[in-house]
C-alpha positions in Angstrom: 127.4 356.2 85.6 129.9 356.2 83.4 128.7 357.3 79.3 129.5 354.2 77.9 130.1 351.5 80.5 127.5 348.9 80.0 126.2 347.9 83.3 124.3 344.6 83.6 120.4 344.5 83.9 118.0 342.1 84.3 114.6 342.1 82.0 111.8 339.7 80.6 112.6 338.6 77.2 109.4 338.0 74.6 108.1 334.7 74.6 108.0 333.1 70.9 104.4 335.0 69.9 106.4 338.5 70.9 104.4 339.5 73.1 105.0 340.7 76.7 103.7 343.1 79.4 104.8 346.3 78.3 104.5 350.3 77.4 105.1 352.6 74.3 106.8 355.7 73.8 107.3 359.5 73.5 106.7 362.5 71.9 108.9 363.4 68.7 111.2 366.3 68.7 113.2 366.3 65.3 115.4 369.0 63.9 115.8 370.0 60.4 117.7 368.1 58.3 121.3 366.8 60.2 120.9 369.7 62.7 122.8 369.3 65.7 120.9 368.5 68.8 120.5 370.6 71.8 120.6 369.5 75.2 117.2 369.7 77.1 117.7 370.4 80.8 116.3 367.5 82.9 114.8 370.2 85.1 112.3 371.0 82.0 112.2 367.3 81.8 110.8 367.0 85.4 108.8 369.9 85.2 106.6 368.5 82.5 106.7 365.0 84.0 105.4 366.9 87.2 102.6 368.6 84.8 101.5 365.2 83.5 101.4 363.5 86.6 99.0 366.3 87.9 96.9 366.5 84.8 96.6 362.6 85.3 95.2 362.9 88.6 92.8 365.5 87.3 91.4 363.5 85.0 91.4 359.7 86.9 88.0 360.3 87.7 86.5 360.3 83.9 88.3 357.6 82.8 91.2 357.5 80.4 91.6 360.8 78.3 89.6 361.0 75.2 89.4 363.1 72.2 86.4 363.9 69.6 87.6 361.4 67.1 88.1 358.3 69.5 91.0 357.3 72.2 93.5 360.2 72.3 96.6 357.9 71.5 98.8 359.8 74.3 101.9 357.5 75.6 102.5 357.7 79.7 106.2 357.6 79.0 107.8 360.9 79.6 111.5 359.7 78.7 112.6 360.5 75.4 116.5 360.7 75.8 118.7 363.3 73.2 121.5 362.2 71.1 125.1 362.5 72.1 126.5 366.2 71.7 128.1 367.6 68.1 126.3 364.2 66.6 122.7 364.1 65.4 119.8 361.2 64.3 119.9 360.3 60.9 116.5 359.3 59.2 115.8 357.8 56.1 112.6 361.0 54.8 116.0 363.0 55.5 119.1 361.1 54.0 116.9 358.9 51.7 117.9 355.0 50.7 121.2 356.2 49.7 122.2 358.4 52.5 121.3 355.2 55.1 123.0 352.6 52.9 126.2 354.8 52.7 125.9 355.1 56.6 126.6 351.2 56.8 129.0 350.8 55.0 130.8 353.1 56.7 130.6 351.8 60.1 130.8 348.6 58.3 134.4 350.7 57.0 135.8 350.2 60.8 133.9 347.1 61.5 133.3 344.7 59.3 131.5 342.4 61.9 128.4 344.8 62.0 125.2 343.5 60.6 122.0 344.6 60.2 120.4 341.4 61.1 121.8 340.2 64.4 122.1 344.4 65.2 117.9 343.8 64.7 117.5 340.8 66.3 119.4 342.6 69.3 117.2 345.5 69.2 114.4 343.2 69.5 115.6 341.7 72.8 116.4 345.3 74.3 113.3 346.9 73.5 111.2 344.2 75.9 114.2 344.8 78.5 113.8 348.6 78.0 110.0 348.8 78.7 110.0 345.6 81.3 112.3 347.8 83.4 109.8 350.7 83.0 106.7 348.5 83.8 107.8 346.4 86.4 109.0 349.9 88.1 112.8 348.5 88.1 115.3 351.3 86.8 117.9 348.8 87.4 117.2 346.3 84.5 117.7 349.3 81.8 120.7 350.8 82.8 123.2 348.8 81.0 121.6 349.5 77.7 120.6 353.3 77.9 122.3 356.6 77.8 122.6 359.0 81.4 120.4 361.2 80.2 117.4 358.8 79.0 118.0 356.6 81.8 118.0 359.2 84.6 114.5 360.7 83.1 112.9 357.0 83.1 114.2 356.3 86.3 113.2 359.9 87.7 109.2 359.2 86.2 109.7 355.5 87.5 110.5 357.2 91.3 107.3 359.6 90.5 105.3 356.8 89.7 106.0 354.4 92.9 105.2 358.1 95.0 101.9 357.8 93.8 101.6 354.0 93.4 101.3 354.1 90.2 102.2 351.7 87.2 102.2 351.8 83.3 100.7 348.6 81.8 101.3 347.6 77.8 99.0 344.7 77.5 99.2 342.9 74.4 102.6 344.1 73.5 103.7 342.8 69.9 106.9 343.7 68.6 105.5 343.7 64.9 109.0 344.4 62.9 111.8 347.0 63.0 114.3 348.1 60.0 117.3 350.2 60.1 115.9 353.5 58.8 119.2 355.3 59.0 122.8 355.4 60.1 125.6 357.5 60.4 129.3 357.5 61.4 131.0 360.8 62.6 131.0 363.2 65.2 133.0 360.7 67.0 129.9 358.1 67.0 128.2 355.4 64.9 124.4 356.1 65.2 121.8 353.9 63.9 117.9 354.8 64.5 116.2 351.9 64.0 111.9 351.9 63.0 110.3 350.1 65.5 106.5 348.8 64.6 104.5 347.8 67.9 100.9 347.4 69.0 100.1 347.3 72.7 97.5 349.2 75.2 98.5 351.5 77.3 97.2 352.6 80.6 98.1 354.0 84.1 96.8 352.2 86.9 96.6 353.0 90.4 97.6 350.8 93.7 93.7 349.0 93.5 94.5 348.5 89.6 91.6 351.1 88.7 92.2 352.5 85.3 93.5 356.7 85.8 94.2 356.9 82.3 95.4 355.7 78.6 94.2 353.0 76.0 92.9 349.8 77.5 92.5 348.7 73.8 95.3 347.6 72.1 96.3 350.1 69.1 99.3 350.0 66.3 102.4 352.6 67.3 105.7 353.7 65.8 109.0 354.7 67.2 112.6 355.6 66.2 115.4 354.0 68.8 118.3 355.7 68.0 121.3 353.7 69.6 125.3 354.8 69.6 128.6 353.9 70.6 131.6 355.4 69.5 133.3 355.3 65.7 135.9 353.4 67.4 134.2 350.9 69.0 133.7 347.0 66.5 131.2 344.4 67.2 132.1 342.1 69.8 132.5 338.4 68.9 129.3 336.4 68.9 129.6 333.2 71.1 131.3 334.3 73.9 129.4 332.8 76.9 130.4 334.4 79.8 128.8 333.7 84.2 127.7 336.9 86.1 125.1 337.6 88.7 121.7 337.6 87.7 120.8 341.9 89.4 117.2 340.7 90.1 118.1 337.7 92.1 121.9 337.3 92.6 122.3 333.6 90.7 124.9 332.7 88.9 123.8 332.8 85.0 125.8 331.9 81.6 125.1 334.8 78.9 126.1 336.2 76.2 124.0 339.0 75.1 121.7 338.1 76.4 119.8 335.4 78.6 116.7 334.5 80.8 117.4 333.9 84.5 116.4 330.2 85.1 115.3 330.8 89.0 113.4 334.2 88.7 113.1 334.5 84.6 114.3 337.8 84.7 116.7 338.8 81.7 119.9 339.5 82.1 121.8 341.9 79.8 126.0 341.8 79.5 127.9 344.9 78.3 128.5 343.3 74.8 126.2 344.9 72.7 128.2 348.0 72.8 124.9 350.2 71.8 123.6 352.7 73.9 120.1 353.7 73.6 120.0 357.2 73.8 116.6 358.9 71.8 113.5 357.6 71.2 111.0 359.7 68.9 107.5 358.7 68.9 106.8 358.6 64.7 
């Protein structure tokens, strides 16, 4: 898959309450400061999903895991990405107000077409397609808008899953607000990490749809989605409406970010965002 090729996926969009049948996220790894990241191998990225898997089945006979003070608050995703090489996340505890608001304006330097609005309002739309590729146990419906590396890990615990007839369920997902909390151009790439406010359950279930383990309640989470693209790279033109196959069911559909299939309801994602999602860091 090439880096930044956007490939077309399909995926549920929210309905007007913003809610939808979904999962949260991951466990945060952040550096000092505007340290450069490292690579994680995805072989240490399998061998933990292969732990948790196996301390999963362990415990699917007492219910979901627990802890002293109430619900351990433990996300099934095991996909957490890593930030393009020789670039890092910027974060608003470490750059402050100023740090993020200089960050705009200089991607906003190259490309005066980027907002923070309609970036938002895009966000939004991705984050259902992101975790209704993961719940519905379709790989294929995320590709378009994620980095190799975070892609290949959910589509490797995806694969894991369906072995064991497994599924993740995030009843009651709410997509409560999100606000750019810090951005960055150089190194090559424009990075924004976006704070994203949810509430949702989460919960493995087995091919009878018994409970193995999670939060059947609904509780409030936060994550950083850090998306990039290139410092070259400007906003595409809003309003282009363009036809292409819908990937879950092959009809024809006109879209231009994005749109809802009108024969299977499945989204359907174009390559004109121009974002990749690459990190996610559970706050």
């Amino acid at each position: 898959m090439a880096c930044w090729s956007a490939t077309t996926g399909p995926v549920r969009l929210p309905s007007s309450s913003g809610r939808a049948s979904l999962h949260p996220a991951l466990p945060r790894k952040r550096g000092e400061g505007n340290s450069v990241a490292l690579g994680i191998g995805l072989v240490d990225r399998f061998k933990d999903l292969t732990d948790w898997l196996t301390e999963g089945e362990a415990a699917a006979s007492q219910g979901y895991l627990t802890s002293e003070g109430g619900p351990l608050h433990r996300p099934s995703r095991q996909w957490y990405g890593q930030v393009m090489p020789g670039s890092w996340a910027p974060n608003i505890e470490s750059d402050g107000v100023d740090g993020k608001i200089g960050g705009v304006v200089a991607i906003q330097a190259h490309d005066p077409a980027f907002d923070e609005n309609v970036f938002l309002a895009q966000v939004q739309r991705l984050f259902f397609a992101v975790l209704e590729a993961w719940t519905a146990l379709k790989p294929a419906l995320s590709q378009g808008v994620m980095a190799s590396l975070i892609w290949e890990e959910q589509k490797a615990q995806i694969g894991a899953y369906k072995g064991k007839g497994w599924r993740n369920v995030l009843s009651e997902l709410r997509f409560t607000s999100a606000v750019v909390a810090g951005a960055v151009s150089g190194s090559g790439f424009d990075t924004v990490t976006v704070r994203i406010n949810a509430n949702s359950a989460d919960y493995d279930v087995d091919a009878g749809g018994n409970v193995i383990r999670g939060d059947t309640q609904p509780w409030d989470w936060t994550e950083d989605w850090i998306f990039q693209r290139p410092s070259s790279a400007e906003t595409g033109r809003p309003g282009t409406i363009t036809s292409q196959a819908c990937p879950n069911c092959g009809a024809a559909v006109n879209v231009d970010i994005t749109s809802i299939c009108p024969f299977c309801d499945a989204a359907v994602i174009s390559g004109k965002f121009g974002w990749l999602l690459t990190r996610i860091d559970r706050v």
